[in-house]
C-alpha positions as CSV (number, residue, x, y, z in Angstrom):
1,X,30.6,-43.9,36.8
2,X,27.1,-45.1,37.2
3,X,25.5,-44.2,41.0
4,X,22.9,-45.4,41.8
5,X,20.9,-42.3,42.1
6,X,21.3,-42.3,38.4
7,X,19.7,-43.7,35.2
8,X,19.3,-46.7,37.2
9,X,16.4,-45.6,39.2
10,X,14.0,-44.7,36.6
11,X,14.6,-47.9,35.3
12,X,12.7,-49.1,38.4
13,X,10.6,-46.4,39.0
14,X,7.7,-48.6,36.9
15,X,8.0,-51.9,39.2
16,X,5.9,-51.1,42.8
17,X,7.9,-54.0,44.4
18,X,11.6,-53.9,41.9
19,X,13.8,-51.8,44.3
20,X,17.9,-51.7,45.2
21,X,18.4,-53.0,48.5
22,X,22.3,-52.7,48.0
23,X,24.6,-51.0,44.5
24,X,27.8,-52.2,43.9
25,X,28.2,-52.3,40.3
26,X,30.6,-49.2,40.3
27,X,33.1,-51.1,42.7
28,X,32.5,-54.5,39.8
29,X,33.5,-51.9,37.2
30,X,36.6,-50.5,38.8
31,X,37.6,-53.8,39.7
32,X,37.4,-55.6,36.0
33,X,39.0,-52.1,34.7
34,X,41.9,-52.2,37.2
35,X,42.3,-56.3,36.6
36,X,42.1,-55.9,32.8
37,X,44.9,-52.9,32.5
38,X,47.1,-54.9,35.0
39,X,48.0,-57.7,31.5
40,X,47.5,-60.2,34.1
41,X,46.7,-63.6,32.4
42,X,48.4,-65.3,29.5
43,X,50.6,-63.7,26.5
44,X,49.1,-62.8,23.2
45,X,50.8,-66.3,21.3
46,X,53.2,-65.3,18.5
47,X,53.0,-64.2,15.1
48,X,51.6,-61.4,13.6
49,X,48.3,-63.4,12.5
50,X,47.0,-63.1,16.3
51,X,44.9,-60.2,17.0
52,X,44.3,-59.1,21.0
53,X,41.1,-57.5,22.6
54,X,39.6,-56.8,25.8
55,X,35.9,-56.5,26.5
56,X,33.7,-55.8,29.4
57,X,29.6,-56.2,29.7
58,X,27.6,-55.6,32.7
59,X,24.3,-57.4,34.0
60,X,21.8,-57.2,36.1
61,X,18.6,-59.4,37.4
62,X,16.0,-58.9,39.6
63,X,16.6,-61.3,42.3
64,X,12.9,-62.6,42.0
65,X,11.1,-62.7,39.1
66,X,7.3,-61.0,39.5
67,X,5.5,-64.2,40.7
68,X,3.3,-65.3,43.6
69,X,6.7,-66.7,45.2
70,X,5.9,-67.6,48.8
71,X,7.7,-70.0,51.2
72,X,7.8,-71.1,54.7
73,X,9.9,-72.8,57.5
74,X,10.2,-74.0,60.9
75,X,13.1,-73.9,63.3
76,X,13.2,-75.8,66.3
77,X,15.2,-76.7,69.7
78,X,16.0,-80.0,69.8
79,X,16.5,-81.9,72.9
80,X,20.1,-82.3,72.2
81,X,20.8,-78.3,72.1
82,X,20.5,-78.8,68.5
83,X,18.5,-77.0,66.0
84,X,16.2,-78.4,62.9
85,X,15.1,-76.5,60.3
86,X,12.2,-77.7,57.5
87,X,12.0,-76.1,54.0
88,X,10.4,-76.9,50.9
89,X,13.6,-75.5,48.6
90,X,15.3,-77.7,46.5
91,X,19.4,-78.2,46.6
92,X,20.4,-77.9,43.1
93,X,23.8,-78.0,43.2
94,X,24.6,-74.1,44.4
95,X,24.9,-74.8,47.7
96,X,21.7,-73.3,49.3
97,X,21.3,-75.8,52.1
98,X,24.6,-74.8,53.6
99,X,23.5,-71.2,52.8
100,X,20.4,-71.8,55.2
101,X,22.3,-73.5,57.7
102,X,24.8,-70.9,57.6
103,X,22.1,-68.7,58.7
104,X,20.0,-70.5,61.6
105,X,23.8,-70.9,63.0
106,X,24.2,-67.0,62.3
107,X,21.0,-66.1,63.9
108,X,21.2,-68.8,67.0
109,X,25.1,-68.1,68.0
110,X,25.8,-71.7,67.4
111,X,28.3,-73.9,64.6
112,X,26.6,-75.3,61.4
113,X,27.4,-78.8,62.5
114,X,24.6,-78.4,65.1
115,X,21.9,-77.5,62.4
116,X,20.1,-80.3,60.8
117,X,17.0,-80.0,58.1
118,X,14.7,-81.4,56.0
119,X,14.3,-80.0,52.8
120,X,12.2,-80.5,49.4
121,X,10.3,-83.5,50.6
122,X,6.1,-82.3,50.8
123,X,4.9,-84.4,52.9
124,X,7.1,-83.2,55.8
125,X,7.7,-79.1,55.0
126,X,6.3,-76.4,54.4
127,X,5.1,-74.8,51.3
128,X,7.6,-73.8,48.5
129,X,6.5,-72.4,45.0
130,X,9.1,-73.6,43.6
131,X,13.3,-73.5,43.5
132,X,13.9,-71.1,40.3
133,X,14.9,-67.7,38.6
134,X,17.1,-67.1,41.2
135,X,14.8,-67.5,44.3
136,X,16.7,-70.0,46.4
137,X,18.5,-67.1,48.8
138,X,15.6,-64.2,48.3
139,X,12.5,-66.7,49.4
140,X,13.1,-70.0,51.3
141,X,16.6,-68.6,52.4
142,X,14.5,-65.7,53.9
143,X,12.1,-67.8,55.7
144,X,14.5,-69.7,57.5
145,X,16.1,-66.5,58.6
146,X,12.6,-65.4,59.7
147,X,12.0,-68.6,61.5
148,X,15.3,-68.1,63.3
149,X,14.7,-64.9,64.1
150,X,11.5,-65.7,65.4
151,X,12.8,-68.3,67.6
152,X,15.5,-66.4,69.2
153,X,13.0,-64.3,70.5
154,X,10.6,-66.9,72.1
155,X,13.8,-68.6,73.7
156,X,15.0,-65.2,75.0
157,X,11.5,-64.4,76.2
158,X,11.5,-68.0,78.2
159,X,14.4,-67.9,80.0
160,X,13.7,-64.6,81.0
161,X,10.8,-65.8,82.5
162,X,12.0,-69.0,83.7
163,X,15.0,-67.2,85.5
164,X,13.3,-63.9,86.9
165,X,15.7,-61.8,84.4
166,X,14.5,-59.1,81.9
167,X,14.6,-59.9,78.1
168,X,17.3,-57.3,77.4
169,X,19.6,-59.2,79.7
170,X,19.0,-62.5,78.2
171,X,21.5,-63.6,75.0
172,X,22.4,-67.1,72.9
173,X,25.7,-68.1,74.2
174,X,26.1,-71.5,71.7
175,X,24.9,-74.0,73.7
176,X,23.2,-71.9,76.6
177,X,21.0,-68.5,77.3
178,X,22.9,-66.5,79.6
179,X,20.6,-64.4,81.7
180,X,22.7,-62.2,83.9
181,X,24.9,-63.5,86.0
182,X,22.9,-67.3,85.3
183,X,23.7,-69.3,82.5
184,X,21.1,-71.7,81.4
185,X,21.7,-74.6,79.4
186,X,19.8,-75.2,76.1
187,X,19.1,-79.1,77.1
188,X,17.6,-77.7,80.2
189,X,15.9,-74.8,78.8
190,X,14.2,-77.2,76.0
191,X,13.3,-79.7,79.2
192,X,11.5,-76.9,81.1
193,X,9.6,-75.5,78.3
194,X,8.1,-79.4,77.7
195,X,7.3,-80.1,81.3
196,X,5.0,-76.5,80.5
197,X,3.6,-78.0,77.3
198,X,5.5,-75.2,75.4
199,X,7.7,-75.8,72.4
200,X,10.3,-73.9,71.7
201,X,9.8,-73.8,67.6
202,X,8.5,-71.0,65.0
203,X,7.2,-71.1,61.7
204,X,7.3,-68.0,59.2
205,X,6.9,-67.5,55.8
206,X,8.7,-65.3,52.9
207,X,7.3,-63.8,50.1
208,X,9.1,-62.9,46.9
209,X,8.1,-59.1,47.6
210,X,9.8,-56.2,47.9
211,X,12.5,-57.7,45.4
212,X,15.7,-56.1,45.2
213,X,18.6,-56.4,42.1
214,X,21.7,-58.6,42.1
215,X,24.7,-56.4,39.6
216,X,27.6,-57.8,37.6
217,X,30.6,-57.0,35.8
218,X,32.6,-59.5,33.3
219,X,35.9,-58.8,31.5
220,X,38.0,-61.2,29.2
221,X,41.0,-60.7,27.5
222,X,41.3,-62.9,24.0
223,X,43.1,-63.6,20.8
224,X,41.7,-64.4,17.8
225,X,43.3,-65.9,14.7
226,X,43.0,-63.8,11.9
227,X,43.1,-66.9,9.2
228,X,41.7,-69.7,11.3
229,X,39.3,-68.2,13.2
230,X,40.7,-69.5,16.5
231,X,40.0,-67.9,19.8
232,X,41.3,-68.1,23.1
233,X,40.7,-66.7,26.2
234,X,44.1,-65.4,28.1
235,X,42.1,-63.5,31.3
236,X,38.9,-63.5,32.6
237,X,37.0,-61.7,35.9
238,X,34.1,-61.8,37.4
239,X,32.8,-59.6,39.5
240,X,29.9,-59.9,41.7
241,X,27.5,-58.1,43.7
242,X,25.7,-60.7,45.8
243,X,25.6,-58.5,48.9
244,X,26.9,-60.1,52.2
245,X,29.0,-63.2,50.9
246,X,27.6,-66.2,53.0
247,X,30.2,-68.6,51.9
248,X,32.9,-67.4,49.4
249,X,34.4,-71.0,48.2
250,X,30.5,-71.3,47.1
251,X,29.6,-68.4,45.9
252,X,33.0,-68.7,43.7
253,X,32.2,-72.0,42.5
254,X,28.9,-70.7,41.0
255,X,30.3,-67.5,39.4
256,X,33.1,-69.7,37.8
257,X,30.6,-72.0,36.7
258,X,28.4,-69.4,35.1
259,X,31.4,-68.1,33.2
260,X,32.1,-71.4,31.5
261,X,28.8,-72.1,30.6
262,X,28.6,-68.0,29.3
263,X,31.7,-69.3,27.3
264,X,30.0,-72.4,26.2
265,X,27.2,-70.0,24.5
266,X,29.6,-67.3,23.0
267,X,32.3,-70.4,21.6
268,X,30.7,-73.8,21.2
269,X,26.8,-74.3,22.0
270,X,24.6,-74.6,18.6
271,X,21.8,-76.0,18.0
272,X,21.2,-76.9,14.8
273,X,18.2,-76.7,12.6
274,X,17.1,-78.8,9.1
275,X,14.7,-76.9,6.6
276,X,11.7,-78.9,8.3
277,X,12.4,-77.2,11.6
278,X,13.7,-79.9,13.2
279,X,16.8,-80.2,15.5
280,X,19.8,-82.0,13.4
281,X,22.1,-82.6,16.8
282,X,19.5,-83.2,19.4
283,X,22.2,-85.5,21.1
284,X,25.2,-84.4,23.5
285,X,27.4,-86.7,21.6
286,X,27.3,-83.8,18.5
287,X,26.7,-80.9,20.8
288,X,29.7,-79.9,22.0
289,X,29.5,-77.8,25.5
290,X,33.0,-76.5,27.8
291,X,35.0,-78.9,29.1
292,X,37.4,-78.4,32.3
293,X,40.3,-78.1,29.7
294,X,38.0,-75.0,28.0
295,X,37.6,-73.2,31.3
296,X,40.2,-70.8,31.9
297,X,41.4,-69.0,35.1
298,X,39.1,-67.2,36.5
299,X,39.6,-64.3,38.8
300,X,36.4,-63.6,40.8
301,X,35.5,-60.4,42.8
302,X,33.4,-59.8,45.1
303,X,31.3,-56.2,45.2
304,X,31.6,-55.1,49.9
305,X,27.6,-54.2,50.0
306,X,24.7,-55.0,52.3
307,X,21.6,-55.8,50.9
308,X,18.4,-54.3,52.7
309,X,15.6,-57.1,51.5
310,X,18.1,-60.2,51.5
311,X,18.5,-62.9,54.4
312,X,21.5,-61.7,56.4
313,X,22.2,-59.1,53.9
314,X,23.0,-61.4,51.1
315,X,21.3,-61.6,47.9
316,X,21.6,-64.4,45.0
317,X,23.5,-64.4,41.3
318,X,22.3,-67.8,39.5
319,X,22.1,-66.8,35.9
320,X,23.2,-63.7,36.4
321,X,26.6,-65.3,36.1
322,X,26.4,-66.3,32.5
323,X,24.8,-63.3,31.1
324,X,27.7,-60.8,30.5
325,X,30.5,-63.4,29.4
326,X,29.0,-63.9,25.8
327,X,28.3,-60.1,25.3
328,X,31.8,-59.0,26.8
329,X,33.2,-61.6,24.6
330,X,31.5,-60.0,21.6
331,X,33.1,-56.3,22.6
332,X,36.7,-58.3,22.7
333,X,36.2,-59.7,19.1
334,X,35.1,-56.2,18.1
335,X,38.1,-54.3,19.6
336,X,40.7,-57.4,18.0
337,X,39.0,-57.3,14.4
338,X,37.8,-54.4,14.1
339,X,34.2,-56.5,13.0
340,X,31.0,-56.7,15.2
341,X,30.1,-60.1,15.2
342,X,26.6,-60.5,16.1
343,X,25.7,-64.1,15.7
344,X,25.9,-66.7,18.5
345,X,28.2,-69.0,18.7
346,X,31.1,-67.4,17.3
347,X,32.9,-70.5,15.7
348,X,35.9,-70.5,13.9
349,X,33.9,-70.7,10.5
350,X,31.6,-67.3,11.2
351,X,35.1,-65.5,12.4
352,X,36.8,-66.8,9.2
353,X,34.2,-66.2,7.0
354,X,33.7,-62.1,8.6
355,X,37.3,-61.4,8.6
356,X,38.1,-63.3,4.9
357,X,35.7,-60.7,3.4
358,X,36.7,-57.6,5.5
């Protein structure tokens, strides 16, 4: 089994900044290993015509790429005993503003429905480079938990004063600071720091620097017609190695995701070219892509690591997602047939065509 004080460090020995802040690829292996030889999933169909494989492909991603990725945000008390975060990260769909909020509630010891933001608009936040490659948790994600962090420590540090207590006996308890045997309310904490002019609010940036590696593990069971060409999937798993798992209903969602458009690549996607150059189905209507009736059932795993550079722990997955499914897909056709196939997609016409001349 791959460790991580294997081959996989002088892969990064050349990167100054590329480093592991957490490993779990071996527990993704073992995991798709032990699904695959359980013959969970659906039957190989009848007739002696199918053919059945399994294949497996691993991935991994640096969880930033090597830019100048830099962003900042503020967290402050509200007057309510709320908190309000600023960002300049953009929501795309996988669930990062609930990520942050997820962790200003972590950091302040309070629920998520007394977080409110203001992200991507730049007028009003601070500086992002940009929501890409992965970035969302490792940058903004990490300046919020800065901010938060930063925060924490300047309330603690003024109730201590404000109550006579020491620091180390000052803690968040939801809406209050609890100093000792005194418990102070945040409305009233936030009302004596304005009548000193202070604010209780903290900016901090992030930088996309030391960057650390996100590690995955796909497995799919299929059958393939051996006269028609025809595939279908019968079991699929994905296992992941995002560190701490912030929110697992999200963090499912995107891996499930990724695997149907990984299948879309390996099964359907193709872009289509005259002699001239030019792209014959530039148009959705004749380019096909998955539909929720393609998608099979998809078992996702998730790696039990803590990742040293990551906000909370955590660290993102984005494309990491799609990149084993069509290569694992590739190793299943090759154990069924017997044939590598080695052009993307692999339509019914390329499968006939290989196995009609085998």
């Amino acid at each position: 089994m791959i460790g991580p004080d294997d081959k996989m460090e002088s892969v990064l020995e050349g990167a100054s900044d590329l480093t592991m802040g957490s490993y779990g690829l071996d527990q993704c292996v073992d995991a798709v290993e032990k699904a695959l030889a359980s013959g969970r999933g659906l039957p190989k169909p009848e007739g002696e015509d199918w053919l059945e494989g399994s294949g497996v492909a691993l991935s991994m991603l640096d969880c930033v790429p090597p830019t100048e990725q830099r962003s900042g945000s503020e967290v402050a008390l509200l007057p309510d005993a709320r908190y309000h975060f600023t960002v300049g990260s953009v929501e795309i769909g996988n669930g990062l503003v609930t990520a942050q909020q997820q962790v200003v509630a972590q950091v302040m010891g309070c629920p998520t429905a007394r977080v409110t933001f203001l992200n991507a608009d730049t007028d009003k936040t601070p500086y992002d480079s940009g929501t890409f490659a992965s970035v969302g948790m490792m940058v903004p994600t990490k300046a919020v938990e800065n901010a938060a962090v930063a925060l924490r420590a300047k309330m603690l540090a003024f109730a201590a004063r404000t109550t006579g207590a020491r620091v180390e006996q000052c803690r968040l308890d939801d809406d209050a600071v609890l100093c000792g045997d005194r418990r102070v309310l945040l409305t009233e904490l936030y009302s004596a720091a304005r009548a000193q002019g202070d604010e209780l609010a903290c900016f901090r940036k992030a930088y996309g620097s030391p960057r650390t590696v996100a590690f995955m593990a796909y497995g799919v069971r299929l059958a393939v017609h051996r006269v028609t060409g025809e595939i279908r999937i019968l079991f699929s798993i994905e296992a992941v190695d995002a560190g701490v798992v912030m929110n697992p209903n999200q963090l499912r969602g995107q891996a499930i995701g990724g695997v149907v458009q990984g299948i879309g690549w390996a099964l359907q996607e193709k872009m289509v070219y005259n002699d001239a150059g030019a792209v014959t189905n530039p148009t959705l209507r004749n380019y096909r892509i998955p539909t929720f009736a393609d998608a099979p059932i998809t078992e996702v795993f998730f790696a039990d690591t803590f990742d040293a550079i990551g906000p909370l722990g955590s660290k993102s997955i984005a494309e990491n997602t799609i990149n084993p499914v069509a290569p694992a897909i590739g190793n299943a056709l090759k154990a069924a047939t017997g044939v590598r196939f080695t052009a993307l997609p692999f339509t019914e016409d390329r499968i006939f065509s290989r196995l009609a001349g085998a």
